[in-house]
SEBATOR-387659 format. One record per residue (C-alpha): residue in three letters; x, y, z. Coordinates in steps of 0.02 Angstrom, whole numbers, plus 50000, padded with zeros to 5 digits. Layout:
<pt 'ALA' <X Y Z>>,
...
***
This chain:
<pt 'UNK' <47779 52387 44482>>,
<pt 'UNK' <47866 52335 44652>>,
<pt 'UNK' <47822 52167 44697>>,
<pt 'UNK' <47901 52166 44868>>,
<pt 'UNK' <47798 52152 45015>>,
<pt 'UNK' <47754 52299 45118>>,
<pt 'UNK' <47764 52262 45308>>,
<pt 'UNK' <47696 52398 45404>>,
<pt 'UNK' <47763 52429 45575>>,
<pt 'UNK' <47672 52533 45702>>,
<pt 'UNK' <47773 52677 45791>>,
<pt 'UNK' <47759 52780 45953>>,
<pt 'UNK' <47870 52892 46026>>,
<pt 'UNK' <47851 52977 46182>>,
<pt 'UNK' <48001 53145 46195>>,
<pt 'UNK' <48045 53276 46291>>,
<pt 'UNK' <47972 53405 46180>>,
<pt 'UNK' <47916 53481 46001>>,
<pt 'UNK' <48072 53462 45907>>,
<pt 'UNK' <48227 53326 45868>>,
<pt 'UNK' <48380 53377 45908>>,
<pt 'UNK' <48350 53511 46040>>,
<pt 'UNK' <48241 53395 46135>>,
<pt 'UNK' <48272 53215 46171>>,
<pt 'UNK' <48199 53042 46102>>,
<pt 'UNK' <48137 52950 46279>>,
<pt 'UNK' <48064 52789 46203>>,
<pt 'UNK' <48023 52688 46076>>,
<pt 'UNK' <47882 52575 46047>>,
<pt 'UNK' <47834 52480 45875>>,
<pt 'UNK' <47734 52323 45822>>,
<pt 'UNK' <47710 52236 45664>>,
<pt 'UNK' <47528 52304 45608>>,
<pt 'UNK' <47480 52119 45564>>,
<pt 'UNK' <47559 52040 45705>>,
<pt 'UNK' <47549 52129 45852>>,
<pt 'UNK' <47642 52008 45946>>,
<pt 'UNK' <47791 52047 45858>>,
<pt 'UNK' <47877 52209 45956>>,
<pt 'UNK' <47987 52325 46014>>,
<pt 'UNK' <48013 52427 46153>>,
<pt 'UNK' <48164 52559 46229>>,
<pt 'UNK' <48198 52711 46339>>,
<pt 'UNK' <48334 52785 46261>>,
<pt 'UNK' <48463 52921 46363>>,
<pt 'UNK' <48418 53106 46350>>,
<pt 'UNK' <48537 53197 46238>>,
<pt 'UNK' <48489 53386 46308>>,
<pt 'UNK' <48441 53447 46490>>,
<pt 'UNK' <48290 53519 46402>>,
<pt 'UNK' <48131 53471 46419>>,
<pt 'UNK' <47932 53543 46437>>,
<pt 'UNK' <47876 53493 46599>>,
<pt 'UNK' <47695 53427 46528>>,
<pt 'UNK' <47780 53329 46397>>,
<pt 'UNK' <47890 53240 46549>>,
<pt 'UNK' <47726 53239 46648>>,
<pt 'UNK' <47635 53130 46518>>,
<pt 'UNK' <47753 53016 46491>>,
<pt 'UNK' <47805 52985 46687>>,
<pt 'UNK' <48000 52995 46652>>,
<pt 'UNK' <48132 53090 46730>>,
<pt 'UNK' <48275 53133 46632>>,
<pt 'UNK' <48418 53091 46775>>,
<pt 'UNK' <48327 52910 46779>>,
<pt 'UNK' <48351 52885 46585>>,
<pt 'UNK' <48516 52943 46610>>,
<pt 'UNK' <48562 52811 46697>>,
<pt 'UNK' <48456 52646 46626>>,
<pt 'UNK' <48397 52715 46474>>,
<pt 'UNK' <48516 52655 46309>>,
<pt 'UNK' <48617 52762 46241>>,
<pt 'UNK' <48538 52843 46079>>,
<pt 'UNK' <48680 52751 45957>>,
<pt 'UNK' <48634 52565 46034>>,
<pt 'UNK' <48438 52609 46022>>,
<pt 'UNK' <48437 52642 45843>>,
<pt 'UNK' <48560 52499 45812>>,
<pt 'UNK' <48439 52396 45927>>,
<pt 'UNK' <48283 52458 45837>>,
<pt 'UNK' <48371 52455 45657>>,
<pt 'UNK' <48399 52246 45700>>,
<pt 'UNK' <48229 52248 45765>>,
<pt 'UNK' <48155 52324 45581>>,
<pt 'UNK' <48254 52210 45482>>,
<pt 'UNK' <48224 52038 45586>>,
<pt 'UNK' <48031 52077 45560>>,
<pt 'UNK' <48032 52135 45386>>,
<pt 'UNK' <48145 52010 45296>>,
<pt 'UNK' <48144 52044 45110>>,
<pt 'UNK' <47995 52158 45127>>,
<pt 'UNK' <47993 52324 45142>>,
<pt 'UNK' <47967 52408 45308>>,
<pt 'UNK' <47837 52557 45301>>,
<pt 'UNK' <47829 52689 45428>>,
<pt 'UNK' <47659 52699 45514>>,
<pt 'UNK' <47598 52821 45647>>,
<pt 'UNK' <47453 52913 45726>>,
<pt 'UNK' <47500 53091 45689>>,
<pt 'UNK' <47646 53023 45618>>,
<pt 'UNK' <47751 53207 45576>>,
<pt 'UNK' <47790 53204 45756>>,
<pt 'UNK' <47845 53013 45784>>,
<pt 'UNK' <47934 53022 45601>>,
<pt 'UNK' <48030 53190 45645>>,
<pt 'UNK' <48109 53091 45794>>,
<pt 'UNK' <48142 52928 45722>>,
<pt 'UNK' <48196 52995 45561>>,
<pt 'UNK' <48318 53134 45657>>,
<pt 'UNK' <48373 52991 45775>>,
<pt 'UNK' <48420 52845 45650>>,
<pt 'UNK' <48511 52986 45533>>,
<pt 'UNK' <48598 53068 45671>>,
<pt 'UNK' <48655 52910 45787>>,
<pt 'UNK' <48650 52762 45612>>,
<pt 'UNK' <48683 52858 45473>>,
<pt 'UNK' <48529 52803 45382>>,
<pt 'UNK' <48377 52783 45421>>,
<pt 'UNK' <48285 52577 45379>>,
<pt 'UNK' <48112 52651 45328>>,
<pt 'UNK' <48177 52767 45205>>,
<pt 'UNK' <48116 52946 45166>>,
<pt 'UNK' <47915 52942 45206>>,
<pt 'UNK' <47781 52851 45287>>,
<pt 'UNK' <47596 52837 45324>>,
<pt 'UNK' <47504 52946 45437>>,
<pt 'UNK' <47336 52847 45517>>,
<pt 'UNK' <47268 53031 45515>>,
<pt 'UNK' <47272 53057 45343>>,
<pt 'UNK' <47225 52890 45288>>,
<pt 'UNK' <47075 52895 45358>>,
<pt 'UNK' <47040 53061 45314>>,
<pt 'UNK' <47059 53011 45131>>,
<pt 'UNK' <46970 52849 45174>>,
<pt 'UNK' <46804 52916 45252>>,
<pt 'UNK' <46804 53101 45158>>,
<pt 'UNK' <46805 53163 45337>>,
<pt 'UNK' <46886 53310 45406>>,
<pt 'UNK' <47056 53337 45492>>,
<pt 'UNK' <46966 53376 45646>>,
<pt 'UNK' <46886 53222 45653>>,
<pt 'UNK' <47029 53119 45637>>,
<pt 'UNK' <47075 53120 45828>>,
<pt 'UNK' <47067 52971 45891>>,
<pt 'UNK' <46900 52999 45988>>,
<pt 'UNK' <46809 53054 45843>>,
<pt 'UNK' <46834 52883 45760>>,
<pt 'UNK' <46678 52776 45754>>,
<pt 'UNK' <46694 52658 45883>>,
<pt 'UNK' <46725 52500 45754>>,
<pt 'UNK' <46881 52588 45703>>,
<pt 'UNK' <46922 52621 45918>>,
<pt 'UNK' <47069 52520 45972>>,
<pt 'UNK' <47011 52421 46117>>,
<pt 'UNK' <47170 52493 46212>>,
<pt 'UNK' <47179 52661 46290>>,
<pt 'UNK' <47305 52780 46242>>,
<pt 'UNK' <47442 52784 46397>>,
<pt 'UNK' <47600 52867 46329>>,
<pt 'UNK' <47666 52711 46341>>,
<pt 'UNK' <47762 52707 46164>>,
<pt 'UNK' <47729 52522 46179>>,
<pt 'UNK' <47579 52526 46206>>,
<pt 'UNK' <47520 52653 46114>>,
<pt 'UNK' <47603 52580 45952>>,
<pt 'UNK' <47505 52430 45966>>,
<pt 'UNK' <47336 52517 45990>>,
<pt 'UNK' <47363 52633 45851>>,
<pt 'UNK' <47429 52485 45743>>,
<pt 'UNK' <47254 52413 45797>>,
<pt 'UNK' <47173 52546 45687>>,
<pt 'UNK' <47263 52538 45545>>,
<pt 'UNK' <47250 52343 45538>>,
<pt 'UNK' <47066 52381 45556>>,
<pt 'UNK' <47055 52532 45396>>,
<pt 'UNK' <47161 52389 45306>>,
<pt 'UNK' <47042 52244 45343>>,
<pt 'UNK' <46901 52398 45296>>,
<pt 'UNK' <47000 52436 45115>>,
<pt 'UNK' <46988 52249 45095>>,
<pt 'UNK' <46828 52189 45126>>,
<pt 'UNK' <46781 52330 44998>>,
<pt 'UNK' <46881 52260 44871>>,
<pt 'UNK' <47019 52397 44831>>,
***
């Protein structure tokens, strides 16, 4: 049994499109689950021209802007690896996101492609699907405004990565605090 401590970090992404790789990483937002305060934030620099024009839309940036103060995508990893490490210590940093195949796909693409490795290592835990196993509810009603409204993070969803890292990491501190208080 693995006695290290788990410290689960919150991640959003906001991108360009469906797919690492042919689309571009814009930002990067993460928080400590049990300490919001702790956080990160970055707009990284677009690797392709390509981009849906909804996905740019939502998120509010423009590719020739994040050329030119966005990081480039080998300093935000390095940046975000530091970031991992400084808040996880001897623990072990899990991977947590809402509808987390699409945030993973990028981060994992990102810290393999620009780092080499990636700090979270192969997996991570999708909000989603917790809860689905958690309340023996449906996939369908794991969008975020089909949770009961305890569960609700207080903070809308923006497509700020930022900000949406730290309301989703509000729900998953609140299914922990749920898991507890049951005694599992």
């Amino acid at each position: 049994m693995n006695t290290q401590k788990e410290i689960f970090i919150s991640v959003d992404v906001e991108a360009s499109g469906p797919i690492p790789g042919e689309y571009s990483l814009l930002s990067v937002g993460a928080c400590v689950v049990k300490d919001p305060a702790l956080r990160f934030y970055i707009e990284v620099q677009p690797i392709s021209e390509k981009a849906i024009p909804e996905a740019l839309a939502i998120t509010g940036f423009s590719l020739s802007e994040l050329k030119k103060r966005g990081k480039s995508p080998e300093t935000a990893m390095q940046e975000f690896a530091i970031w991992i490490k400084a808040n996880s210590g001897s623990g072990i940093p899990i991977f947590v996101g809402f509808n987390a195949c699409f945030d993973w796909s990028y981060v994992n693409w990102y810290f393999h492609r620009f780092l080499g490795r990636n700090p979270f290592g192969i997996g991570g835990i999708d909000i989603k699907a917790y809860y689905m196993g958690h309340s023996h509810s449906s996939w369908s009603d794991t969008t975020s405004s089909h949770l009961p409204l305890d569960l609700q993070s207080k903070t809308p969803h923006t497509h700020n990565a930022l900000e949406d890292a730290i309301a989703q990491g509000e729900v998953f501190r609140k299914l922990l605090d749920m898991k507890s208080e049951a005694g599992q």
